[in-house]
C-alpha positions, 0 to 999 in steps of 0.5 A: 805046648807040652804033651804029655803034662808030666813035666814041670808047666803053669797049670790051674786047678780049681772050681768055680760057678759053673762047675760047683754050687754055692754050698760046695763052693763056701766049704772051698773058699779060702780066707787070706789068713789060710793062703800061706798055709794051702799053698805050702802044702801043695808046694810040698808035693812038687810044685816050684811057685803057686797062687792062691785066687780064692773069691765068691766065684771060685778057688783056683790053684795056679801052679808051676809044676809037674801033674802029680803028686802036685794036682792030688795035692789039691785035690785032697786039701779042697776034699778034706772041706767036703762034708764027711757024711756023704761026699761025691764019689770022686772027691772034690775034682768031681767039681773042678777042672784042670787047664794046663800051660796056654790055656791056662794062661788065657784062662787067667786072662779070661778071669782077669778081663770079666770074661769068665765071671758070673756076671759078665764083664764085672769089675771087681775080679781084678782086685782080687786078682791083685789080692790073691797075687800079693797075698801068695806072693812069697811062694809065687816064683818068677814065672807066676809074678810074670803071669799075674802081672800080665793078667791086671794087664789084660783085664785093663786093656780089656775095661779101656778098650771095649765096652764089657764092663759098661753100666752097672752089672755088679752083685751089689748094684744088683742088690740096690735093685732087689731091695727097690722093688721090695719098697718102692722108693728107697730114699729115706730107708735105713740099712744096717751094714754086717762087715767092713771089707770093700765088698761091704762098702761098695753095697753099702755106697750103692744103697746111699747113693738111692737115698738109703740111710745107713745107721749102723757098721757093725764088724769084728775090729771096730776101727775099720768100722768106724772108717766106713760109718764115718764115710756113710753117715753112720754109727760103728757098733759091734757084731753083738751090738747089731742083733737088736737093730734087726727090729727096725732096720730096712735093709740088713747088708751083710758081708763079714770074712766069717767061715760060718753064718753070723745071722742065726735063728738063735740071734735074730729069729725072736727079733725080727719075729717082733717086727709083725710082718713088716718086711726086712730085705737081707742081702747076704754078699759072703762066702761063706754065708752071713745068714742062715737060710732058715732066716728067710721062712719068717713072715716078709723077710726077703733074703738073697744070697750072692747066687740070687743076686748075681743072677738078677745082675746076669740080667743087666749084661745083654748089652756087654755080650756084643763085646765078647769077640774085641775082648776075647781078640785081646786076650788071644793077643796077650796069650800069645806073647806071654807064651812067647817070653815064656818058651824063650825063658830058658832058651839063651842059657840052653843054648850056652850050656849047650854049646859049652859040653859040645865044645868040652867034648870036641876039645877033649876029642881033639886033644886025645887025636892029637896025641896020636899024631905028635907028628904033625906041624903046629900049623897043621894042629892049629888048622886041625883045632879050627877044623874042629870049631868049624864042625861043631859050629855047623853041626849047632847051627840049626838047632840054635835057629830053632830054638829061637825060632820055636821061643820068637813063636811061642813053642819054646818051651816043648822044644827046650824039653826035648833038648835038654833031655837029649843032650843029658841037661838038668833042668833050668833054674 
């Protein structure tokens, strides 16, 4: 572990739900197609490999880097998206944190298993995990790729293993209920579905399966909602086609990559007017939101947004806190040996380029002694030359049983540092 954080180390900078409410965190979300752009801002500014993990939940930089300028970096790039007028005195880090070296690997491996989400033990976080690691994967570098390769991992072991992802406990599922309770039955209920990305589908099949009809897929690129209302039973429309079923559909699901709301008073608001009170459940699954939340003052409309219902799923998870302690033993168990290939990284090539300037000092030393005493036998200069190796051996012996031993134990890293520092050494490649 390292000390002083100024040299180069994993860190994660970030917000999540715990850090920052919902409005704080769409401005912060970032969509795929800003990934490539974020993180070469922030590589610009020091850092040798970064990940991008933007969800409903949180926008977290994972870096390879020294603190600053790289970590100001992301502070200023998520502070540009707070609104102007009357920001928090401290920027965008008023809502975030900083976990560097171990604990941010064990804090991916928290956030990979379900452990570290707003509904305990939930699935869908290790896609994402696997989208923002393929997404930023030009810019990842080799230790980030090993990071995030290990992370799936864990959070594999984490649902095989123990029991924290037991039972339904997804924002989606929980939607399903909410709409229950507004109408009783669902079977025979019609939803209209906003969006055609996975989140869409998975709310979308968890309504079909109580019974719901699905009329209409409405989405930007209609191929992609032709895919889902085929697979749904339903009809594939444009965004602008949708606005009018407002008037008649059940259940509005709504779940676009749009950076800003879709659902508007201006669209809807005189059209569900016309409906005379007869109730519409809006389940409003993106980040940013689908819906206005003006939508949610006409008569009988019931909207919730991700925080509604990831607090009505939150509910559901009393049975998944007894497998905390077996899930958290796997990631202390994956932490450690993550850090332990990580502080061996450097340790072989350390050890070479060390021994090799020792070596180039001792014979240069040896051979302007030697000309010095050009008296001497060959056999006495041969055994003066072994003399030498011999020194220079067991003078390295115990550094080099350290720093294996430090690397076998997982603090290579520090150690390393200090080495190559004292002994003059660039930094490994």
């Amino acid at each position: 572990m390292t000390t002083g954080h100024t040299e180069m180390g994993i860190k994660v900078v970030g917000v999540n739900h715990r850090t920052a409410p919902l409005d704080v965190r769409e401005r912060f979300a970032h969509g795929a197609h800003e990934v490539p752009g974020a993180l070469a801002r922030v590589m610009a500014a020091g850092a040798s490999g970064g990940v991008l993990l933007s969800t409903c939940n949180r926008t977290e930089f994972y870096l390879v880097s020294g603190d600053e300028p790289a970590l100001e970096a992301v502070w200023s790039l998520l502070g540009e998206r707070l609104p102007s007028g009357a920001p928090p005195v401290g920027g965008a880090r008023e809502y975030g944190y900083i976990a560097r070296d171990r604990d941010a690997v064990r804090h991916l491996y928290r956030v990979s298993s379900g452990l570290d989400s707003m509904i305990l033990g939930e699935s869908q976080i290790q896609g994402q995990v696997r989208e923002a690691w393929e997404a930023s994967r030009a810019q990842a570098g080799p230790v980030l790729h090993r990071l995030f390769q290990t992370a799936l991992h864990v959070g594999s072991r984490v649902r095989t293993e123990t029991g924290l992802g037991m039972g339904t406990a997804s924002a989606a599922s929980a939607g399903v209920a909410v709409a229950g309770k507004i109408f009783g039955d669902l079977a025979g209920r019609s939803a209209l579905i906003l969006g055609a990305g996975d989140m869409a589908e998975l709310a979308a099949t968890c309504l079909t399966d109580q019974g719901v009809q699905i009329t209409l897929v409405a989405n930007r690129t209609q191929e992609r909602a032709r895919a889902i209302a085929e697979r749904l039973g339903g009809k594939a429309v444009s965004l602008e086609e949708a606005w009018p079923h407002f008037a008649t559909t059940d259940i509005a699901l709504c779940s676009t990559a749009a950076p800003h709301a879709v659902v508007t008073w201006e669209r809807v608001g005189t059209i569900i007017g016309a409906r005379r009170g007869k109730p519409l459940c809006i389940l409003d699954l993106a980040v940013p939101r689908d819906v206005d939340p003006a939508i949610a003052q006409l008569e009988n409309v019931f909207l919730y947004d991700v925080d509604d219902l990831q607090t009505v799923a939150a509910q559901a998870t009393t049975r998944r806190r007894d497998e905390i302690p077996a899930a958290e033993r796997i990631v202390e168990e994956e932490t450690d040996l993550f850090w332990a290939w990580y502080g061996g990284l450097g340790v072989v090539p350390t050890i070479k380029e060390l021994r090799a300037r020792m070596d180039h000092v001792r014979a240069a030393e040896l051979e302007r002694a030697l000309r010095e005493l050009d008296h001497l036998s060959p056999e006495d200069r041969a055994q003066l030359e072994q003399f030498s190796q011999v020194l220079l051996n067991k003078f390295l012996h115990q550094p080099t049983i350290a720093l294996k031993k430090a690397a076998e134990e997982g603090h290579g890293y520090g150690l390393l540092e200090a080495v190559r520092r004292l002994f003059g050494m660039e930094p490994p490649a």
